[in-house]
Each structure stands twice: as C-alpha cells, then as structure tokens.
C-alpha positions in Angstrom: -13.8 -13.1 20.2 -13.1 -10.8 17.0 -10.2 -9.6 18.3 -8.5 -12.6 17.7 -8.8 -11.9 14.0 -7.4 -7.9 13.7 -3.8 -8.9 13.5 -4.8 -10.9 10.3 -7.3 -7.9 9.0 -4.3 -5.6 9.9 -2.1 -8.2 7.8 -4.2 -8.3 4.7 -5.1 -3.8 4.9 -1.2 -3.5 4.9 -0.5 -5.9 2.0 -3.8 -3.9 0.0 -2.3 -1.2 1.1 1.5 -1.9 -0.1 -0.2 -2.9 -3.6 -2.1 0.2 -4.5 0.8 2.1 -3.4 3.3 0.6 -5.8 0.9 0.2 -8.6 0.3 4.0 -8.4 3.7 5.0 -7.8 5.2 3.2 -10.4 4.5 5.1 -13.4 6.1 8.0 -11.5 9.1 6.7 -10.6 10.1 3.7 -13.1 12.2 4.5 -16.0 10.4 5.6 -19.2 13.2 3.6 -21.8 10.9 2.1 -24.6 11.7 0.9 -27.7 10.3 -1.4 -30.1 11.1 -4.9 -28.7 9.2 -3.3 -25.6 6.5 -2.1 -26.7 5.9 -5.5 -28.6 3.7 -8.6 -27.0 6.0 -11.0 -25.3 5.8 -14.4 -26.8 8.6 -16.0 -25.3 11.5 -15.4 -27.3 9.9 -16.6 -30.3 9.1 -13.6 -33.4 5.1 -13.0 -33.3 3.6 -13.4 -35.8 0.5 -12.4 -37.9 -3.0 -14.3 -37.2 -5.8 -14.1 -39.1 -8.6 -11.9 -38.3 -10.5 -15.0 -37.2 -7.9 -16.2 -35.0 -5.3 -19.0 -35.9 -6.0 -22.6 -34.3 -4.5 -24.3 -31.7 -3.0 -28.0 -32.6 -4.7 -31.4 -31.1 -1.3 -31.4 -29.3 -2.2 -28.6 -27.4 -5.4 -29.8 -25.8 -4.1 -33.4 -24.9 -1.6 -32.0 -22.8 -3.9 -29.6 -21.1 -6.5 -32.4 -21.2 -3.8 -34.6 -19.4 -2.7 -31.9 -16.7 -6.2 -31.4 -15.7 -6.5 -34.9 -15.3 -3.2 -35.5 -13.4 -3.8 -32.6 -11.5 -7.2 -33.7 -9.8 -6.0 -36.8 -8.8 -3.5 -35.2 -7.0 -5.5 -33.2 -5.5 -7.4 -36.6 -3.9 -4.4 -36.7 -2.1 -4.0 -33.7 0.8 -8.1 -34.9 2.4 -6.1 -38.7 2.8 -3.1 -36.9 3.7 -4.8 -35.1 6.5 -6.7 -38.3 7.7 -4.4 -40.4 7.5 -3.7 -41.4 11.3 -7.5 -42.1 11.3 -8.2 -44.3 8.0 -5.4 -46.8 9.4 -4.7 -50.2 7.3 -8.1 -49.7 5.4 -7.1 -46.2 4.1 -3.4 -47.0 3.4 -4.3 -49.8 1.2 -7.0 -47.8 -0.6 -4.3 -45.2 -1.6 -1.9 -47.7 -2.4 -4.3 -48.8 -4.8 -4.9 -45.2 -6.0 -1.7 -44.2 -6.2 -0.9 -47.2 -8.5 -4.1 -46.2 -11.2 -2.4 -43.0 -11.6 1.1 -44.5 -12.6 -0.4 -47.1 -14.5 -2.6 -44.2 -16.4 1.0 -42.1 -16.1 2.9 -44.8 -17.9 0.0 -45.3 -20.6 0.0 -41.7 -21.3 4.2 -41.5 -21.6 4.5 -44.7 -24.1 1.8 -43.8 -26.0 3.7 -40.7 -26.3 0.9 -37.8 -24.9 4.1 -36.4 -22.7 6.1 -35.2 -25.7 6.0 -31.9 -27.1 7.0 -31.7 -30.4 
C-alpha cells in the first residue's frame, strides 16, 4: 500500500536535495562583483531613505488596500468548494452563487467609486 507513495517521497528528497545543493554551491561558484548599489536594501527603484529609530508609519492608504485584498481574497476563495460541487448542488447551488457572486461586485463597485482601488 506505501509503495504507491515512494515515487512522490522520491520526488520531494530530489527537489530537497537539488535545493541544499545550490544554496551551498552558490557562494562557491557565483560571481563575487559588489559594489554599493548591491550591497544596498532593494526598495524597488526608489532611493531608501532614513527612518527613525522608532520606525516611520505606514499611511491609512496602506491598510485599506491590504484590508480590501484580504477581504476580496476570501470570498474568492468561497469559490473552488462550489466549484468542485457544482454538478451536485444543481439549480439550488447555481442560484446561491449567482447571488454571491453579485455581493462581491456590488461590494467591488462600492469600493472602486468610493475610490479605495486607487493608489496615490
């Protein structure tokens, strides 16, 4: 009965394997080029700058959006179980998502014209 299962453990000790491997060899054999801009935190293109020893703090922007992908993002999720059971919900569960599926673009279009999907 397990040895249904040792390709997949053979799979997963090769892929473990494959990753220690190159994290151990690459200091070895990568190219040892640095300079300031590398050795610098990455911000995206943008110049760091300085933050007070207490930390800066984030704008009210900042959470909304996060706030709003959380939310977006969950009732998303709500859709793969319906997805799956889908042949056996039939009319009942069609019209249950229908209804679903229209909260979140009502909530969707809420959210965009009271302006919580631009970034400024």
């Amino acid at each position: 009965m397990l040895s249904t299962y040792v390709p997949i453990v053979g799979l997963f000790a090769l892929a473990a394997a494959f990753a220690l491997f190159s994290v151990a060899v690459a200091p070895f054999v990568g190219p040892r080029r640095y300079n300031r801009a590398k050795l610098e935190a990455y911000e995206c293109g943008i110049e760091p700058v300085d933050q007070p020893l207490h930390g800066g703090r984030f704008p009210v922007k900042y959470y909304l959006t996060a706030m709003l992908f959380i939310v977006f993002d969950i009732e998303i999720v709500f859709l793969y179980p319906w997805a799956v059971a889908n042949d056996a919900l039939g009319v009942f569960g069609l019209v249950e998502m229908v209804v679903f599926i229209g909260t979140v673009f009502l909530a969707y279009a809420y959210v965009w014209r009271r302006g919580g999907l631009e970034w400024d």
